[in-house]
N, C-alpha and C positions, 0 to 999 in steps of 0.2 A: 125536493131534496135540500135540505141544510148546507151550505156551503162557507167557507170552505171544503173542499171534499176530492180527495182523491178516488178513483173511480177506476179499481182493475177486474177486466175480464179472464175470467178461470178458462174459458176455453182457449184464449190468445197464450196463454201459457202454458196450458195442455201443449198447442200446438208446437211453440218452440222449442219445447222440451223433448218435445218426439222428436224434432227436425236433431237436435243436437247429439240425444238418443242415437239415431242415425249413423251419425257421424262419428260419433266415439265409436260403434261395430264396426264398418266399413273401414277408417280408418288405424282400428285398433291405437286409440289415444286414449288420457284420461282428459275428461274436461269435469273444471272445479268452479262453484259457481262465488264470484267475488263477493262474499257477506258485503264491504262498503259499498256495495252499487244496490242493495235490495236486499234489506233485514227484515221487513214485516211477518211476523211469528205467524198470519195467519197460509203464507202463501210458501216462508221457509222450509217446511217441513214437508211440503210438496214437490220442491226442487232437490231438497236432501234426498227422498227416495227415489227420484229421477237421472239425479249426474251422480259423477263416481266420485264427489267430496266436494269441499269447498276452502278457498281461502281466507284464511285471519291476518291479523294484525294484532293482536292482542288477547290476553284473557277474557274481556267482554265479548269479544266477536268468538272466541273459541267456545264460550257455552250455549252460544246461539246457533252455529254450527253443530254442537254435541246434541242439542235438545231435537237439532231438526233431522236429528237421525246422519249427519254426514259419517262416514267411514274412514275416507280418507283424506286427510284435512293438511293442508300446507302453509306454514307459518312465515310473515316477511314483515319488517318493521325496516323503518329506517336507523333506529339504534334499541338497544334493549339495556333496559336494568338488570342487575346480575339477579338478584333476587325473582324479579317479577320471571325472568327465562327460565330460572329453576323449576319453577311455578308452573309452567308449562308446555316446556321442552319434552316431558315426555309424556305428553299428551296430546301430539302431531306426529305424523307420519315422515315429513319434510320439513325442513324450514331453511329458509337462507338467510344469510349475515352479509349487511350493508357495504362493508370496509373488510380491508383485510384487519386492521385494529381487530375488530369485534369478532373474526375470525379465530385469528390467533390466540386471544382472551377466553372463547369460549367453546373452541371448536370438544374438546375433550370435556364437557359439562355432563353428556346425555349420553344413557348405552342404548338407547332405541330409535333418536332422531335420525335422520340420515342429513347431514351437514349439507349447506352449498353457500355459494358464493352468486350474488346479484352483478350482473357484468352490463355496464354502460357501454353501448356498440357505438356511442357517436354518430350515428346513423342522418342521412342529411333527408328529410322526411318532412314531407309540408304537414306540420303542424303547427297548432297553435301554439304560443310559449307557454302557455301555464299549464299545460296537458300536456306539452314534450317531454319526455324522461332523456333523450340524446343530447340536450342542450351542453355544450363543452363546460360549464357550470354550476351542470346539475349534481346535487348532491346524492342523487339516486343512484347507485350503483358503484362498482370501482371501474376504472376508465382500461378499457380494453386491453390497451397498450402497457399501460401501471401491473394488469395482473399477468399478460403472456409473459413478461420481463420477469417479472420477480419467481413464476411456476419457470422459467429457462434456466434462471441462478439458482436456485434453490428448490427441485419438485419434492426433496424429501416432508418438505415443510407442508405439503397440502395433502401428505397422504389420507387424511381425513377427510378430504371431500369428495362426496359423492353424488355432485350434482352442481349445474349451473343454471342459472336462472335471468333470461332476458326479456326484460318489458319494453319493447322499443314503439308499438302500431298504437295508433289512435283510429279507429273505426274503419278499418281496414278492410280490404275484398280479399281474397285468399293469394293475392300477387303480396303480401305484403310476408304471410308465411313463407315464400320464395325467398322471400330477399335475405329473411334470419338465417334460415337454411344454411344457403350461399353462402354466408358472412361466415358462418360458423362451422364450414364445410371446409374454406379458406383459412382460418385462423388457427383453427383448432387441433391440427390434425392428430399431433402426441398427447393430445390431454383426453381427447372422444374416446380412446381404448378403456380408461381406467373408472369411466362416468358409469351409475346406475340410473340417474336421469336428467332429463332436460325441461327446464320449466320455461314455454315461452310467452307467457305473459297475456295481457290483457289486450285489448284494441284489434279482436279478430269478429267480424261483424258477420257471426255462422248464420244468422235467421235473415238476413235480408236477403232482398229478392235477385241483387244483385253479386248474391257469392256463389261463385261456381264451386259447387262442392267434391264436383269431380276431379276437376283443375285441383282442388285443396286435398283432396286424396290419391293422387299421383304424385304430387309434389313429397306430401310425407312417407310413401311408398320407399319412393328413392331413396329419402335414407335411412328411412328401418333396415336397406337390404342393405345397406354398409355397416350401419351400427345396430342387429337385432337385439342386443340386451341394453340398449337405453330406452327407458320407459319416457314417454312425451307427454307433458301435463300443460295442457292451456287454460287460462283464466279470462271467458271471453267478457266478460259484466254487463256490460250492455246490453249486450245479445240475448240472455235469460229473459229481461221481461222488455225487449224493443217492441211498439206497436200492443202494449200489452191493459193501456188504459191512459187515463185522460187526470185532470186540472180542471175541476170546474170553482168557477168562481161568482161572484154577482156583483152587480153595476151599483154601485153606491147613492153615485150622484156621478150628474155630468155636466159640465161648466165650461164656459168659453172665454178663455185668456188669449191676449196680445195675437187670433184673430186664428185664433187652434183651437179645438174641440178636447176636452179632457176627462177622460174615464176614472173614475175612481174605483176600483176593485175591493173585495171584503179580504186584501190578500197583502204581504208585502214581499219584495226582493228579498228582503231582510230577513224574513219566518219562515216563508213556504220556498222562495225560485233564488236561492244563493248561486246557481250555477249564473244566473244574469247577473246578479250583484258580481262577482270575480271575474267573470269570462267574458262579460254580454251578449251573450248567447243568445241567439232571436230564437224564438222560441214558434211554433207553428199554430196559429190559434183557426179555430172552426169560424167558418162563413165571413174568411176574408180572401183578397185576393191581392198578386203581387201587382198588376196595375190598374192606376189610378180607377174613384169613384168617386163620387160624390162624399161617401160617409168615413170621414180622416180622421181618426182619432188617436191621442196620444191615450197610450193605458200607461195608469200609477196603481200604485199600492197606498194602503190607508194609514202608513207610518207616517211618523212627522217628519224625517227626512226629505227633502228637497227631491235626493237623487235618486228618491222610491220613484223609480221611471222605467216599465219593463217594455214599451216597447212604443213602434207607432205603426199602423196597420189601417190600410183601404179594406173595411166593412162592406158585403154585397147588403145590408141594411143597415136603417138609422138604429142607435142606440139609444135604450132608454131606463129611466131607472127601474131595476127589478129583472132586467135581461141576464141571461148568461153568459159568461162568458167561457169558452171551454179550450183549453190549451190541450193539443197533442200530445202522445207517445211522450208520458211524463213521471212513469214508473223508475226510469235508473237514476239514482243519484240527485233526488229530490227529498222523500222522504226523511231518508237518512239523516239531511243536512238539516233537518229544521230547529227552528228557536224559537226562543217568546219575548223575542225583542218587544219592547215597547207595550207588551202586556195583549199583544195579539194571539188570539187562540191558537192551539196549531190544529190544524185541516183534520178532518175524520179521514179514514179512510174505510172505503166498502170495497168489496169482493162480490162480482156479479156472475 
């Protein structure tokens, strides 16, 4: 196999897709699959006829969505251009606006969208800082507090929305749907009568082994029976292709500096693994283990940066040059990000 190379299995994604399948009947939800976590046109148009639509960001992502058959498509940018929203506002089912600015500005734009508003819950939630949407900082959303104030002073002014939209979980178990719930079971109560729907976002982790799906379909049971005409749309991203293919790389050259052993990869932070570059994200490589062995190696990437550094890993064997190297569950929010920093090829990708 040539590598770089991304390497996803079609049955690992049959499979999820059924699990999710699942869950959208049982629980009678919409789940929409987040075009930026897994664009690849060969495996898109297989998830489009599998969930009940997908999420955009933009014109680019909404004809990769349209192409891959989605139906029902829900639009959220952090700000929009007046022109580029005309452009595509009415060619989504949903969409929400960042601010109340961009509310007020454009809520009357589209006679077929159905308007909402992105609401920052504040939520105190162990996540990391660059993947928290709740941060008291973040520019994501309007602050809880800022919009129940001003719908108290003023609800004439929202009679145009028809939906709210909360992205608060990062890779969450179905306790993490409880706690939106909750929040918004609390806060909400004169605004839930007049809503068509609720969009709660991404970081709902339906395919792992650890989500009880029952637990997650009780929890949303309860409040269909308060509120049966808000439709519930989750964006779980990860969760479409988790476990669903591999990062294989190859061993360059291997060198020994100030008394460490050093891998060099056909690969960089920089082209292929960005989420290491931002987040340092340890990533899970094949035929290592977390303690100690004999075979200690730092892996690099082939870029001239210094800080092309993805990780350091106890090997159950020695490396050598021409070895692979294969990095885990490497499907979401990889591909996407790639670049040609430095004139580095970007990775193939196969479908098995």
């Amino acid at each position: 196999m040539e590598t770089p190379s991304f390497v996803m299995y079609r049955q690992a994604v049959e499979k999820n897709l059924e699990k999710i399948q699942q869950i959208e009947k049982e629980a009678d939800v919409k789940i929409l699959h987040t075009v930026k976590s897994f664009n690849q046109p060969f495996v898109l148009s297989l998830i489009g006829s599998a969930l009940s639509g997908m999420s955009v960001g933009n014109i680019t992502e909404l004809k990769m969505a349209q192409k891959a058959g989605a139906e029902d498509i829900h639009l959220y940018a952090p700000a929009y251009k007046e022109n580029e929203l005309k452009e595509i506002m009415e060619q989504v089912t949903t969409l929400s606006f960042n601010s109340l600015n961009q509310f007020n500005r454009f809520k009357n734009l589209s006679k077929t969208a159905s308007m909402g508003l992105r609401i920052n819950l504040k939520l105190h939630l162990p996540i990391p800082y660059h993947c928290n949407p709740n941060e008291y900082s973040s520019r994501l959303g309007v602050d809880y507090i800022e919009f129940l104030e001003a719908f108290k002073k003023n609800p004439s002014e929202f009679n145009g929305l028809a939906g709210l939209h909360f992205h608060s979980l990062f890779q969450s178990s179905e306790a993490g749907t409880s706690i939106l719930l909750d929040h918004i079971l609390e806060h909400y109560q004169t605004i839930l009568p007049k809503l068509k729907w609720i969009n709660l976002g991404g970081g709902h982790l339906f395919t792992s082994d650890n989500f009880n799906v029952n637990n997650f379909i009780e929890t949303v049971n309860i409040f269909q029976l308060l509120y049966p005409k808000i439709q519930l749309y989750f964006e779980p991203g990860e969760a479409v292709t988790k476990g669903c293919g591999e990062f294989v790389t190859t061993v360059l050259d291997v060198i020994h500096i100030a008394g460490q052993n050093v891998a060099i990869l056909d690969t960089s932070t920089e082209t292929h693994l960005l989420d290491v570059a931002i987040v340092n994200q340890r990533l899970k490589v094949k035929d290592t283990q977390s303690n100690s062995t004999p075979y200690f190696y730092e892996l690099t990437g082939n870029s001239c940066l210094q800080g092309d550094i993805i990780g350091e890993y106890f090997f159950t064997h020695p490396l050598k040059i021409g070895d692979q190297v294969i990095f885990e569950d490497m499907m979401g929010y990889t591909m996407v990000k790639m670049t040609k920093f430095n004139g580095i090829k970007e990775a193939s990708f196969i479908l098995k």
